[in-house]
FINUFI-112136 format. One record per atom (N, C-alpha, C): atom name; residue number from 0; residue in one letter; x, y, z. Coordinates in nm, 4 decimals, padded with zeros to 6 digits, always signed. Layout:
<pt "CA",NUM,"A",<X,Y,Z>>
...
//
This chain:
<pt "N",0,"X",<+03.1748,-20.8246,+12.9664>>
<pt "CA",0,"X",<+03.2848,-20.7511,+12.9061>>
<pt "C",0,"X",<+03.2484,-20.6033,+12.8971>>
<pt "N",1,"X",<+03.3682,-20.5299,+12.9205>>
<pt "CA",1,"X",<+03.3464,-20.3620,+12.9099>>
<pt "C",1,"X",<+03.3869,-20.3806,+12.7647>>
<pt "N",2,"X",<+03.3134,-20.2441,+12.6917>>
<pt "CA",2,"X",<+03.3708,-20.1696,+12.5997>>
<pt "C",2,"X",<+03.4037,-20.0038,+12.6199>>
<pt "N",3,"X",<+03.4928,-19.9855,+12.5744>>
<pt "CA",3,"X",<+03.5386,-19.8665,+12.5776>>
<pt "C",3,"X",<+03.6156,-19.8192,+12.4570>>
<pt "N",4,"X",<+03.5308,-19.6845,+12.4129>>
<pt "CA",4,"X",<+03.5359,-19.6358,+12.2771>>
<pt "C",4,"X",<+03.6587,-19.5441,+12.2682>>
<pt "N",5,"X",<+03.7602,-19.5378,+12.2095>>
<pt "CA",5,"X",<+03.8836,-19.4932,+12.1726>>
<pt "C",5,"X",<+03.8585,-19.4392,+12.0436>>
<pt "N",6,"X",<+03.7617,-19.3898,+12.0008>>
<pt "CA",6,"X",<+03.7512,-19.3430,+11.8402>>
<pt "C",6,"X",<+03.6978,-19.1916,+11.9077>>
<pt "N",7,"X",<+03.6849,-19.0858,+11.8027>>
<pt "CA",7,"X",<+03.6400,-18.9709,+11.8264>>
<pt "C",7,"X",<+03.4497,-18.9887,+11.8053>>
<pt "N",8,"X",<+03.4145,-19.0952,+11.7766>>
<pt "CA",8,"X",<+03.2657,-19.0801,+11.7165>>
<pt "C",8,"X",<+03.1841,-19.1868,+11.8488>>
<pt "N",9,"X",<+03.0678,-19.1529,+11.8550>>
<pt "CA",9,"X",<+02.9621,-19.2481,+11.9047>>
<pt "C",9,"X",<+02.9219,-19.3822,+11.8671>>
<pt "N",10,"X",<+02.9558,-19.5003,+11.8803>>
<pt "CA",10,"X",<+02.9235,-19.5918,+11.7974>>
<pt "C",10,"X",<+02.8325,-19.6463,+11.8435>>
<pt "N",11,"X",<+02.7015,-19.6542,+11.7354>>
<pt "CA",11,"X",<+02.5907,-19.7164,+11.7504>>
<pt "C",11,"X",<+02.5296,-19.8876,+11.6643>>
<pt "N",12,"X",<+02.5351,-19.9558,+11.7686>>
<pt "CA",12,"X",<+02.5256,-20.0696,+11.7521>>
<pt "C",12,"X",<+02.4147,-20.1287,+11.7892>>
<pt "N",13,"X",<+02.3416,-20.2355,+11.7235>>
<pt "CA",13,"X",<+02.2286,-20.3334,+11.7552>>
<pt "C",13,"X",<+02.1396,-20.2606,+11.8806>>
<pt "N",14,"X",<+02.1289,-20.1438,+11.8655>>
<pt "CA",14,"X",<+02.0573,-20.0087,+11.9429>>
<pt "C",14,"X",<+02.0812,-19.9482,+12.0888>>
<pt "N",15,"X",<+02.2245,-19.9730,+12.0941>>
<pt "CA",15,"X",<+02.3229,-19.9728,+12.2030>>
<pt "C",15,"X",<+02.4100,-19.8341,+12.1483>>
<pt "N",16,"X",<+02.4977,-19.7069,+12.2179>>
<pt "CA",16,"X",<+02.5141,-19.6039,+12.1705>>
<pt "C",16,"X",<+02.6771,-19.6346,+12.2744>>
<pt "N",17,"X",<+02.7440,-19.6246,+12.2116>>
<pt "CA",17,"X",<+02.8682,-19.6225,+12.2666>>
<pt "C",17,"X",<+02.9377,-19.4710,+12.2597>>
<pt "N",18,"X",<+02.9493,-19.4167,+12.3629>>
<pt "CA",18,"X",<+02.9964,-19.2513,+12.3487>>
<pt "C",18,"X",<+03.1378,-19.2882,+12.3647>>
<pt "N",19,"X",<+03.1857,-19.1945,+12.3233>>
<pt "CA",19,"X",<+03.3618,-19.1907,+12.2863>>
<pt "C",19,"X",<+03.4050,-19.1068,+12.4538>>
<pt "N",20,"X",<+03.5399,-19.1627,+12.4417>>
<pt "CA",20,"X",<+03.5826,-19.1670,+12.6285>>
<pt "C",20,"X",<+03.6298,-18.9957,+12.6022>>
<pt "N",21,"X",<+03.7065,-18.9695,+12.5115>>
<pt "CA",21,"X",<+03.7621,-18.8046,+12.5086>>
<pt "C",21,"X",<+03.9222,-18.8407,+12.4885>>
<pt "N",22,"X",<+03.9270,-18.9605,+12.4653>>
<pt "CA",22,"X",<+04.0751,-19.0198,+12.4725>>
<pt "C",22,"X",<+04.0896,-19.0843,+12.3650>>
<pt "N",23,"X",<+04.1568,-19.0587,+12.2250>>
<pt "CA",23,"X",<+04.1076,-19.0929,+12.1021>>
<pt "C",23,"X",<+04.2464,-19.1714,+12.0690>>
<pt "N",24,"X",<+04.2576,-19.2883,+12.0141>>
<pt "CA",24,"X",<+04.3909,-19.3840,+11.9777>>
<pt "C",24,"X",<+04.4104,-19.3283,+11.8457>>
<pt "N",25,"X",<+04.4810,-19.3146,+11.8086>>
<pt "CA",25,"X",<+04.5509,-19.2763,+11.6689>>
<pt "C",25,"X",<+04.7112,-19.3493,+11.6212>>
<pt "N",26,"X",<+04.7336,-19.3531,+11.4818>>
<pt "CA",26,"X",<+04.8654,-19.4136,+11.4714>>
<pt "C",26,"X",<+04.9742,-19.2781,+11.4388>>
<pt "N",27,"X",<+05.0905,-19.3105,+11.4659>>
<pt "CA",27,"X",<+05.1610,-19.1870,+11.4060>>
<pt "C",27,"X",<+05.2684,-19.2504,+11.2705>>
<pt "N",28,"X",<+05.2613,-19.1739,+11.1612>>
<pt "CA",28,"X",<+05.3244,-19.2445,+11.0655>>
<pt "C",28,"X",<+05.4954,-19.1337,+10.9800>>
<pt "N",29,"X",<+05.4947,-19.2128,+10.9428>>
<pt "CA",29,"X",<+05.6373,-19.1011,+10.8583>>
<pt "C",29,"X",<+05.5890,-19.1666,+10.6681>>
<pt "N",30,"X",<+05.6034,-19.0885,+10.6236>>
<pt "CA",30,"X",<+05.5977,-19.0988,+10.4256>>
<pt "C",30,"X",<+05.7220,-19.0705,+10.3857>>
<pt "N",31,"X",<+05.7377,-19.1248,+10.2732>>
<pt "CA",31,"X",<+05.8776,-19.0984,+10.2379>>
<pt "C",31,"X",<+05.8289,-19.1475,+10.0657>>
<pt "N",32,"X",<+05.9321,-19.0136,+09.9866>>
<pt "CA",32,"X",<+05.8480,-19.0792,+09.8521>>
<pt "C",32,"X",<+05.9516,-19.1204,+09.7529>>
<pt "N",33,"X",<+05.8793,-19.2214,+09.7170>>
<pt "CA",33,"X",<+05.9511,-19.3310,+09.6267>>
<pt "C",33,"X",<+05.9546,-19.3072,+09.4777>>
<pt "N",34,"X",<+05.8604,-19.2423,+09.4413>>
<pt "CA",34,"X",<+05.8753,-19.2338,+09.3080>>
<pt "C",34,"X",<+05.7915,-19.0638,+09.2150>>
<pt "N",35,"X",<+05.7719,-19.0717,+09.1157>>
<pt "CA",35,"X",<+05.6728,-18.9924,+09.0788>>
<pt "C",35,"X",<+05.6214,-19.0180,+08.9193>>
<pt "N",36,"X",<+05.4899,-18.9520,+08.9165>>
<pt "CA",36,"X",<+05.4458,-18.9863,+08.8296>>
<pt "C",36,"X",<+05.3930,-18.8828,+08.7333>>
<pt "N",37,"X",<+05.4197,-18.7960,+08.6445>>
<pt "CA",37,"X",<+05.3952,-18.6589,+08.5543>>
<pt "C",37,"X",<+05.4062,-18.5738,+08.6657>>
<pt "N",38,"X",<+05.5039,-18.5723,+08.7398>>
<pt "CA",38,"X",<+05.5440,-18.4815,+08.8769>>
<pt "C",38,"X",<+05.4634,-18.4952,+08.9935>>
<pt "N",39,"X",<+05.4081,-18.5819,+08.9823>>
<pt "CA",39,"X",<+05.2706,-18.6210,+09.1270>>
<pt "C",39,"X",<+05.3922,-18.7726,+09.1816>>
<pt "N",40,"X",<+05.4541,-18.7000,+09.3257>>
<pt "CA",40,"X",<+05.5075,-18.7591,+09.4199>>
<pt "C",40,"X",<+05.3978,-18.9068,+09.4454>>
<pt "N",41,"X",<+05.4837,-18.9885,+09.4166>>
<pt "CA",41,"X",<+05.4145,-19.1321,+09.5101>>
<pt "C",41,"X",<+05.4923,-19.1656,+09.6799>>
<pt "N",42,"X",<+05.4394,-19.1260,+09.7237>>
<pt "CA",42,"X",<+05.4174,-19.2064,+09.8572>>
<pt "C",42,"X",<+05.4440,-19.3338,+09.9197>>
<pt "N",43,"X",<+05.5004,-19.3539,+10.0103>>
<pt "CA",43,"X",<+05.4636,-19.5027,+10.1311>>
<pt "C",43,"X",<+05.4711,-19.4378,+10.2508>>
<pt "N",44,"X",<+05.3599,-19.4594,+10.3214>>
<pt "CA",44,"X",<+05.3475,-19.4544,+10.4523>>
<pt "C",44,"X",<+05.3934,-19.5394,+10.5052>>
<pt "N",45,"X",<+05.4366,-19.5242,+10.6380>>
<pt "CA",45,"X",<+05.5105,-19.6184,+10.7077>>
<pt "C",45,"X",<+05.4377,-19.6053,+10.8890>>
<pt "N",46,"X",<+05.3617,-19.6955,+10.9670>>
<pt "CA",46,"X",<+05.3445,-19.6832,+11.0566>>
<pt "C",46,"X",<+05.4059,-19.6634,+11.1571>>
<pt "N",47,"X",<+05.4345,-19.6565,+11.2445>>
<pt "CA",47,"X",<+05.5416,-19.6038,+11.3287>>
<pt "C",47,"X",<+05.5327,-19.6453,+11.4720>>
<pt "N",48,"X",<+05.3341,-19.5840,+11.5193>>
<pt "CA",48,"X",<+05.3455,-19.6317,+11.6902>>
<pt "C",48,"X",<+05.2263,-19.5958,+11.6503>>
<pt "N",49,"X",<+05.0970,-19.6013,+11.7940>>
<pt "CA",49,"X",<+04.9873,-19.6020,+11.8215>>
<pt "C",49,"X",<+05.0169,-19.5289,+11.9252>>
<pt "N",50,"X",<+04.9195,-19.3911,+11.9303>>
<pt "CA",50,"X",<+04.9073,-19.3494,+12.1113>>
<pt "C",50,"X",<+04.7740,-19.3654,+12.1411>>
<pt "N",51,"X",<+04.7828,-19.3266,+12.2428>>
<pt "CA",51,"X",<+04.7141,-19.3134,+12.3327>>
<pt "C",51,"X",<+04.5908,-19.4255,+12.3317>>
<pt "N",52,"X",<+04.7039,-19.5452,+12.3733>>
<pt "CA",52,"X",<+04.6221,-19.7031,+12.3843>>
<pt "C",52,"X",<+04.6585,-19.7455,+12.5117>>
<pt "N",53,"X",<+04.6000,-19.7569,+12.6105>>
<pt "CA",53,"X",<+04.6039,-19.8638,+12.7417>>
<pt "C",53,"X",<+04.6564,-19.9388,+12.7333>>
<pt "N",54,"X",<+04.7193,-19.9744,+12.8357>>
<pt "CA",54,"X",<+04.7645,-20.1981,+12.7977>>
<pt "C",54,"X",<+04.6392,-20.2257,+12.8291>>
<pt "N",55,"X",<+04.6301,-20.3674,+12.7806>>
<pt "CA",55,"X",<+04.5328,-20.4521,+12.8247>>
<pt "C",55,"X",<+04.4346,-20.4123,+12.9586>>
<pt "N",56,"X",<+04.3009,-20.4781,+12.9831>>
<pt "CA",56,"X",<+04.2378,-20.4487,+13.1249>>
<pt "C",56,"X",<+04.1631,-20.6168,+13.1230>>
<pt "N",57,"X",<+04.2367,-20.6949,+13.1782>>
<pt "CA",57,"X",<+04.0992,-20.8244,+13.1683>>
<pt "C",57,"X",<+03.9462,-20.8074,+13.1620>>
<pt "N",58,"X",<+03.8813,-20.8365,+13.0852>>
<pt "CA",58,"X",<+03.7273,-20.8114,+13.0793>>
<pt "C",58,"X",<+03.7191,-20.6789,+13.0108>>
<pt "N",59,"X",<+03.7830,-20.6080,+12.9124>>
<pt "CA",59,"X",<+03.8060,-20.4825,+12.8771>>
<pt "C",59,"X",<+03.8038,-20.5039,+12.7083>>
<pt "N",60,"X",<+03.6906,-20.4902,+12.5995>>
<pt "CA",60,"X",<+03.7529,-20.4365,+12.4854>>
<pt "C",60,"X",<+03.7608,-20.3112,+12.4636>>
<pt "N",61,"X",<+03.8451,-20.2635,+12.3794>>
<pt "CA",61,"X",<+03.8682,-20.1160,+12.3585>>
<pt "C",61,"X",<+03.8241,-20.1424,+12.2288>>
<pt "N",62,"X",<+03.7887,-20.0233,+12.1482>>
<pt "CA",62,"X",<+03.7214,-20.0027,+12.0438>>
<pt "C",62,"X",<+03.8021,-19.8816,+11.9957>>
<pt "N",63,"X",<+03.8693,-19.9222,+11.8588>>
<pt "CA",63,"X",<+03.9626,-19.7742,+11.8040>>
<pt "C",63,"X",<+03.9599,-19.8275,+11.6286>>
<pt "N",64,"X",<+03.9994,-19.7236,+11.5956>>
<pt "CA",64,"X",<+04.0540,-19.7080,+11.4476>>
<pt "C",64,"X",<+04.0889,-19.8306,+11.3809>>
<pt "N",65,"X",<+04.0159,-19.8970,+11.2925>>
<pt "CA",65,"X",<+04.0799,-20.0025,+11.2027>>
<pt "C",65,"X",<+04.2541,-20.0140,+11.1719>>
<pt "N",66,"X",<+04.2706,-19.8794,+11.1713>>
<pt "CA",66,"X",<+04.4564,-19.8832,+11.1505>>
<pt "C",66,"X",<+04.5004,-19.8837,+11.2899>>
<pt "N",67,"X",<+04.4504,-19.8803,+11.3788>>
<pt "CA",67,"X",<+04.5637,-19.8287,+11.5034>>
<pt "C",67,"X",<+04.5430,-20.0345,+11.5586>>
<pt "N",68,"X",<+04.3951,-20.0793,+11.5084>>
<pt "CA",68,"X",<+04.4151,-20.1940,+11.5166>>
<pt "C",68,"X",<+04.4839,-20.2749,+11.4479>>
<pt "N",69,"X",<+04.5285,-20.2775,+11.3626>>
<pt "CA",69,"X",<+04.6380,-20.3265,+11.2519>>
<pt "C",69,"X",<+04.7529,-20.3222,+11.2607>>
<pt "N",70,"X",<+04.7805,-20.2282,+11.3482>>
<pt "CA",70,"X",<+04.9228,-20.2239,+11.3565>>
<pt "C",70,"X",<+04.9721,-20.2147,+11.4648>>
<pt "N",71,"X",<+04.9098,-20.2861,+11.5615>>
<pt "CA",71,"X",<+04.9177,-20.3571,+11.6981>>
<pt "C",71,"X",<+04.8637,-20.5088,+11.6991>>
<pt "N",72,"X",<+04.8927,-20.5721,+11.5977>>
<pt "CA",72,"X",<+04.8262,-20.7090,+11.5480>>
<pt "C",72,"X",<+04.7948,-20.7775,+11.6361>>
<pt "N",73,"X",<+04.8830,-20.8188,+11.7164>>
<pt "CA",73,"X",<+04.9146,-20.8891,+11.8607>>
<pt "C",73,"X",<+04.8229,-20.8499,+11.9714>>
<pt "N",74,"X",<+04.7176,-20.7435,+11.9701>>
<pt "CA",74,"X",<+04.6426,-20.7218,+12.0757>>
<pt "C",74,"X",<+04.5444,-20.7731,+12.0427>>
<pt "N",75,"X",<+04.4756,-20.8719,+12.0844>>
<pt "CA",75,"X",<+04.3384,-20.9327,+12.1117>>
<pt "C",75,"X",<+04.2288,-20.8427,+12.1090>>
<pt "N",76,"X",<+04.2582,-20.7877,+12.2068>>
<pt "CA",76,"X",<+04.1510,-20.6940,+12.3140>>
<pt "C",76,"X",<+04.1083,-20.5400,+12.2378>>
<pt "N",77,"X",<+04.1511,-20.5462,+12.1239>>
<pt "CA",77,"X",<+04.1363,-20.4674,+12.0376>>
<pt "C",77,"X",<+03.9615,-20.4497,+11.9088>>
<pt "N",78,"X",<+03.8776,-20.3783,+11.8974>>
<pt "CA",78,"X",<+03.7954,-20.3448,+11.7809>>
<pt "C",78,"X",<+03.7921,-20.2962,+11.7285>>
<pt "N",79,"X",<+03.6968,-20.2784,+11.6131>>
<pt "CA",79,"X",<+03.6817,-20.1726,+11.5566>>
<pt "C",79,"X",<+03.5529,-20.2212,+11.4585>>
<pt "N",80,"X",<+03.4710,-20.0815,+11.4725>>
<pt "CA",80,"X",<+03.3414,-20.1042,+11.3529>>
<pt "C",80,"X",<+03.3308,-20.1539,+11.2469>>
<pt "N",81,"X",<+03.2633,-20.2635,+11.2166>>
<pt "CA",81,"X",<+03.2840,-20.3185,+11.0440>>
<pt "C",81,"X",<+03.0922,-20.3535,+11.0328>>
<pt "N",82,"X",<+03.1012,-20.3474,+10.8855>>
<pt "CA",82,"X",<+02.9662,-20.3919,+10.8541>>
<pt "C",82,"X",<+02.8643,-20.2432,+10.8723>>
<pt "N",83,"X",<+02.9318,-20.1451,+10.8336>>
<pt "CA",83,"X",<+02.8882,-20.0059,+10.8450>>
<pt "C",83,"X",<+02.7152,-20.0158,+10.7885>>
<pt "N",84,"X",<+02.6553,-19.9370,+10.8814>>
<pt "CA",84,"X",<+02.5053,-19.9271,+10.8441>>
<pt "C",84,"X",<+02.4599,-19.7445,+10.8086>>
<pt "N",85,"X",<+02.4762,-19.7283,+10.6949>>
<pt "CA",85,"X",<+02.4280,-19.5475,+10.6374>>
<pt "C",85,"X",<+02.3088,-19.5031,+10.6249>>
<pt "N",86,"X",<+02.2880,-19.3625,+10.6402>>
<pt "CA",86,"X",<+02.1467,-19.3284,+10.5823>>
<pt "C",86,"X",<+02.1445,-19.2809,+10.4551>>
<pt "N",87,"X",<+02.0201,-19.2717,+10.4111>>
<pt "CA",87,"X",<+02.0042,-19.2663,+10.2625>>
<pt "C",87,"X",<+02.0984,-19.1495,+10.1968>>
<pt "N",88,"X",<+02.1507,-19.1073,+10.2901>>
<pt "CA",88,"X",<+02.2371,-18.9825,+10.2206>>
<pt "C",88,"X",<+02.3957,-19.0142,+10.2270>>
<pt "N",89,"X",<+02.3934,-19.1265,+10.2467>>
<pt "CA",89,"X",<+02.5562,-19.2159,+10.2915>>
<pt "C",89,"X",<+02.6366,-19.1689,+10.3820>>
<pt "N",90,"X",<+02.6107,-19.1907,+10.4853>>
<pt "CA",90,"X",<+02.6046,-19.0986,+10.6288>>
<pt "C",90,"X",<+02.5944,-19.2354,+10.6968>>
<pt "N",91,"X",<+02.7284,-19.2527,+10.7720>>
<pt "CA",91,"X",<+02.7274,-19.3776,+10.8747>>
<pt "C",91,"X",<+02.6671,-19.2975,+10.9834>>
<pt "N",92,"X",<+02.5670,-19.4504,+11.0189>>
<pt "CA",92,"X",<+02.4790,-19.3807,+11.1643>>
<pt "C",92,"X",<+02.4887,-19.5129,+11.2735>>
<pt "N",93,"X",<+02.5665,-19.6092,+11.1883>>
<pt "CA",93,"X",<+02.6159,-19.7169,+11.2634>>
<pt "C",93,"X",<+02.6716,-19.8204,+11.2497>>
<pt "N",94,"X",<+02.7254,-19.9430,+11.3184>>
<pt "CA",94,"X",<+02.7812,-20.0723,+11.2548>>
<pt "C",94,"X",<+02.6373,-20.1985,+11.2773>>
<pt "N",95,"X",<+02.7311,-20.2826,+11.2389>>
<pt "CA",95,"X",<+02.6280,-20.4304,+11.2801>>
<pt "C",95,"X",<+02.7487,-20.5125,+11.3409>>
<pt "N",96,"X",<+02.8662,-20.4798,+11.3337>>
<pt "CA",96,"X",<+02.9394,-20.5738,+11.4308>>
<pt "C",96,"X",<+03.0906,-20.5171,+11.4319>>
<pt "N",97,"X",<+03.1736,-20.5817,+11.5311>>
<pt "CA",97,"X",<+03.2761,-20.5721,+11.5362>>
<pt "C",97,"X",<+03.3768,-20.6333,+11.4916>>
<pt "N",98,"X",<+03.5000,-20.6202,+11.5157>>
<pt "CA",98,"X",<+03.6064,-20.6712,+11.4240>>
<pt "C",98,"X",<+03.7215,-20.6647,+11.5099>>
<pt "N",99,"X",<+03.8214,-20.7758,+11.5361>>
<pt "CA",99,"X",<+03.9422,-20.8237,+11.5988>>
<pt "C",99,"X",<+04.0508,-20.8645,+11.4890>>
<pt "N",100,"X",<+04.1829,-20.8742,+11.5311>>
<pt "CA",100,"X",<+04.2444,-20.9618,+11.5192>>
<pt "C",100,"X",<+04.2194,-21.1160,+11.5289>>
<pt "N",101,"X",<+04.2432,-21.2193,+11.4123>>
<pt "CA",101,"X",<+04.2644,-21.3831,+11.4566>>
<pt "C",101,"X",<+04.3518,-21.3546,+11.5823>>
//
């Protein structure tokens, strides 16, 4: 299986360095506010679309944003970093695994 990194960062895994393609997936959203609270506007975001995501490639995971994966539920072929590993200064310097859709 390929991976191919759709995030803006390097992801470093089980001592494997995944460099980011230059092609970054993002979601685009609209807010609209519902309420307020001592004049502090409350919010709902609302997702909208994902760019700059490929279709599918057989033998292909792509690796992007926990949200841009979420709200393309339906793609399999989709990751994203979980199980974050920091340095003592809380500074992600890597994961321990990945993360799909069931």
């Amino acid at each position: 299986m390929q991976l191919v990194n759709l995030t803006p960062h390097k992801i470093n895994i089980h001592g494997k360095t995944i460099d980011p393609t230059g092609y970054v997936s993002r979601v685009n959203n609209a807010q609209s506010q519902v309420d307020t609270v001592d004049g502090i506007p409350i919010l709902v975001t609302t997702v909208t679309e994902a760019t700059h995501l490929p279709d599918p490639e057989k033998g292909t995971y792509f690796i992007v944003p926990a949200i841009v994966r979420m709200s393309v539920s339906k793609r399999k072929d989709l990751l994203s970093p979980v199980k974050l590993i920091r340095n003592k200064d809380g500074d992600v310097v890597g994961c321990a695994a990945f993360e799909r859709t069931a």
